[in-house]
C-alpha positions in Angstrom: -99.6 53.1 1.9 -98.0 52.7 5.1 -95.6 56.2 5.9 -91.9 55.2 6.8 -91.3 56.2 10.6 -89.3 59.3 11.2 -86.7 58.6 14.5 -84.4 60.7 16.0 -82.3 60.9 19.7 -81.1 64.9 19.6 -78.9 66.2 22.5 -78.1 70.0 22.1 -78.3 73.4 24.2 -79.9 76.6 22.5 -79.4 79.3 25.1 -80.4 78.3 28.2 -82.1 75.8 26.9 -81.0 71.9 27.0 -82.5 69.2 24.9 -82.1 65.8 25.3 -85.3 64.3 23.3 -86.3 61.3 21.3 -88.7 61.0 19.2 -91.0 58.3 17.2 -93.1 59.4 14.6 -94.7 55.3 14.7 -96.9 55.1 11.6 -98.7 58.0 11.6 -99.2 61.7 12.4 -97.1 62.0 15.9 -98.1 65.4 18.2 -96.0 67.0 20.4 -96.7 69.2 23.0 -95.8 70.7 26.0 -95.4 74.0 28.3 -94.5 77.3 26.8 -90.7 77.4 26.8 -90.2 73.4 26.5 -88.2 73.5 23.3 -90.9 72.1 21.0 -90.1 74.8 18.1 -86.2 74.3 19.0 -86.5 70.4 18.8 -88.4 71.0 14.9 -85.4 73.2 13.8 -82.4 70.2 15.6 -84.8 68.0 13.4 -84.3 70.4 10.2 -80.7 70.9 10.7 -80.9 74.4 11.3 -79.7 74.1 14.8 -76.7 72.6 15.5 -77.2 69.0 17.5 -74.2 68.0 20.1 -74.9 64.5 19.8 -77.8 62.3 18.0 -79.1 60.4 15.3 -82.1 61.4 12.8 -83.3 59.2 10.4 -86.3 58.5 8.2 -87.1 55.4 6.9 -83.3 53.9 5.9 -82.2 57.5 5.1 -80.0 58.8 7.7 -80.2 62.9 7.9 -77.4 62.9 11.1 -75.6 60.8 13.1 -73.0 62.4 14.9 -71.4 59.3 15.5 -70.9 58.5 12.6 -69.8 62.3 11.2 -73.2 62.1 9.2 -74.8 65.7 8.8 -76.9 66.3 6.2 -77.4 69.8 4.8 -80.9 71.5 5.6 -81.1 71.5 2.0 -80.6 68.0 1.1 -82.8 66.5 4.0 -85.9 66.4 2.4 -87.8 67.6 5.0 -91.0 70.0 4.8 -91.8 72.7 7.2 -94.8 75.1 7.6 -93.7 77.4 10.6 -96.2 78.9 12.8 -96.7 81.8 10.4 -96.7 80.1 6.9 -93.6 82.6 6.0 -95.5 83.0 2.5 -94.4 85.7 0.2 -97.4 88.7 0.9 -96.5 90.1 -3.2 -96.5 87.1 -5.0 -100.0 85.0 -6.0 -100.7 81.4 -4.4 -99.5 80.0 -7.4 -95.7 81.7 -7.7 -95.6 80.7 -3.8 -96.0 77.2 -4.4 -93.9 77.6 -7.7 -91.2 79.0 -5.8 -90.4 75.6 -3.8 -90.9 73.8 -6.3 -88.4 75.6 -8.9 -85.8 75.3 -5.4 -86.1 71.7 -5.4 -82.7 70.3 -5.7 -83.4 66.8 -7.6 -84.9 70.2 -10.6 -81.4 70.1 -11.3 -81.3 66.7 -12.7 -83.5 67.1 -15.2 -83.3 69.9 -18.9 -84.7 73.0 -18.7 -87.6 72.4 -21.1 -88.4 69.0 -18.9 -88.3 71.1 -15.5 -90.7 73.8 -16.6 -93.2 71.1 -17.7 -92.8 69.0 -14.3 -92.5 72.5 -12.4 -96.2 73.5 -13.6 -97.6 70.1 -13.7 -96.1 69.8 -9.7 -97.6 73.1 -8.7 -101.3 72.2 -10.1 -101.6 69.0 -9.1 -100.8 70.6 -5.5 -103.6 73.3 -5.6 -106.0 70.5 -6.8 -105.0 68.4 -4.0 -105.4 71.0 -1.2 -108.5 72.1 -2.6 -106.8 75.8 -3.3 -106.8 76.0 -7.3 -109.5 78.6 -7.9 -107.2 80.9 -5.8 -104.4 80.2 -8.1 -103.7 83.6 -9.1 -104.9 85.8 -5.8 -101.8 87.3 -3.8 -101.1 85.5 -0.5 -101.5 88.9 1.8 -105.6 88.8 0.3 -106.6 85.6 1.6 -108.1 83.5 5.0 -105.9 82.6 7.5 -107.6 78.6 6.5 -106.0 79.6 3.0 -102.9 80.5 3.9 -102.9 77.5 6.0 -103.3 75.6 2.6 -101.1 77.6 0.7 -98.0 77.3 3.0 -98.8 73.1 3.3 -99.3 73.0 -0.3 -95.9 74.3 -0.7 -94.0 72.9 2.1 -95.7 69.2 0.5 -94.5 70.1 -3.7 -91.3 69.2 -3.5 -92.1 65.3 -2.1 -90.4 66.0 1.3 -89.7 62.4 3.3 -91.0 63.5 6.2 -93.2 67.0 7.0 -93.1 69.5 10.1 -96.0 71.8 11.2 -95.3 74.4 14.0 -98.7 75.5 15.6 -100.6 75.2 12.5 -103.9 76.2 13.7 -102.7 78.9 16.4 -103.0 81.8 13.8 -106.7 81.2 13.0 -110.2 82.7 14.5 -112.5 80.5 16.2 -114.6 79.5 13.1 -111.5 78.9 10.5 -109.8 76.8 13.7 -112.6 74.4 13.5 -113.2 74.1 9.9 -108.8 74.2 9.0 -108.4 71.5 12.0 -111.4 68.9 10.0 -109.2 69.3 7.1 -105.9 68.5 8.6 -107.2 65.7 10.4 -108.4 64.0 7.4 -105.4 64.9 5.4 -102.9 64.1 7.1 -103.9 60.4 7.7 -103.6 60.3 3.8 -100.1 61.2 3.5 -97.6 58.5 3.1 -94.9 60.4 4.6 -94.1 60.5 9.1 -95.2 64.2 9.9 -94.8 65.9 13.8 -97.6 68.5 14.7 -96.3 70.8 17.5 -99.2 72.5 19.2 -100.6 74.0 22.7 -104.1 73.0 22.3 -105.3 70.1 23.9 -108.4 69.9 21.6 -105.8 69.8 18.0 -103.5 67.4 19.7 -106.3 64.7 20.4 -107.8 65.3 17.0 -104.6 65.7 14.4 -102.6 62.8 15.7 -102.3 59.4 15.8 -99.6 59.5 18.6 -98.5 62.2 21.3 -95.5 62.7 23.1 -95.1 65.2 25.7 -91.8 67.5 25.9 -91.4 69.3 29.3 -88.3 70.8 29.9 -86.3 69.5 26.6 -87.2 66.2 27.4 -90.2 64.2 26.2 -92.0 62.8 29.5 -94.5 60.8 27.9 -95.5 59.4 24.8 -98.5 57.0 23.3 -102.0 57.3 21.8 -104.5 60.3 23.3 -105.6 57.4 25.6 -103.1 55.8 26.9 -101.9 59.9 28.3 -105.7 60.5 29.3 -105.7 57.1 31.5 -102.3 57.5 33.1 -101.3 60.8 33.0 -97.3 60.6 33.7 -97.4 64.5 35.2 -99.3 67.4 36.0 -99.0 69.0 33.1 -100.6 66.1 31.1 -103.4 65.7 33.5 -104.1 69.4 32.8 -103.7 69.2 29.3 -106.3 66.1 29.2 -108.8 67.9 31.5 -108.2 70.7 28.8 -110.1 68.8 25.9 -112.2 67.0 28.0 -113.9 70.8 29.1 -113.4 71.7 25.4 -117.2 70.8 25.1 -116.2 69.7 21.4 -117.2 66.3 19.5 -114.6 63.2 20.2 
């Protein structure tokens, strides 16, 4: 299945900040990347609604989550959206399954439904998502006992339980040793070409960004520079940055 494209054209100033971005998920995973201090974690949150946007439009497939011309701002709540930040923000005293439970019990369409019905979708929703990341036999460990590549799983598993449109990872490999780096970054580039849904991929590394996505666009500054396939950046490099970045992965010494 073919993911719906995730658009959006945010202006908005966060401290000293300014952003003035658009983006294009296309049809698959997009990365963005950039210097430290380019607003790539401040863009994510515009995109969320938790930071308040001056002026801009965000949409995902037909659904429009803000268009400021329009007086269209949907709730963070209500947009549908999943996010793993950089540190998975998982609960350390409660077991892989209650964190994956707990999104899925905060899901506002869990409303709709009796409470008998919901308990039944809620379990059946928070198994099929520990089957599906490969974490089930870890069910009932607490998060603060397991691998940073587990957590990984844990946090995706429940940012993906509630069928968000569209799905946002912040440096999702930047917490990780060497070895779990390699063997967390195999998995999410295989799963994330399965998913149906646009997803962004923020990250520094040169070696993630050519590997995770199907698409990079560079921010520098609040603005994105340049965007297009790994190729397209590595054969015309629009700054120095990018040239950097591209002689970055190409010293990585690691497979293409």
């Amino acid at each position: 299945m073919e993911a719906e494209r995730l658009r959006a054209r945010v202006t908005a100033r966060v401290g000293r900040l300014r952003i003035d971005a658009e983006l294009d998920t296309g049809d698959g995973a997009l990365v963005l990347v950039g210097p430290n201090g380019a607003g790539k974690t401040t863009l994510l949150s515009l995109l969320l609604g938790v930071l308040p946007v001056e002026r801009g439009r965000v949409e995902v497939g037909e659904a429009v989550l803000l268009d400021t011309a329009a007086g269209i701002d949907v709730p963070v709540e209500q947009r549908g959206i999943g996010y793993v930040p950089q540190d998975y923000a998982l609960f350390p005293h409660l077991s892989v399954r209650e964190n994956v439970a707990f999104a899925v019990t905060s899901d506002p369409s869990r409303r709709r439904r009796s409470a008998r019905a919901a308990q039944a979708a809620d379990a059946e929703r928070v198994d099929a998502m520990l089957d599906d990341l490969g974490i089930a036999a870890l069910a009932h460990r607490r998060t603060r006992a397991l691998s940073g590549g587990e957590k990984q799983r844990v946090a995706l598993a429940r940012a993906l339980s509630v069928s968000p449109r569209a799905l946002l990872l912040d440096e999702p490999l930047a917490a990780l040793d060497v070895h779990s780096r390699h063997e967390v970054r195999a998995f999410l580039s295989d799963y994330l070409r399965t998913l149906a849904i646009p997803t962004v991929v923020v990250t520094h590394d040169a070696t993630d960004a050519r590997l995770l996505g199907d698409r990079i666009a560079v921010l520098e500054a609040g603005r994105v520079t340049q965007a297009g396939p790994w190729e397209e950046l590595a054969a015309r490099p629009a700054s120095r940055f990018v040239e950097e970045f591209v002689a970055a992965a190409r010293s990585s010494g690691e497979p293409r």
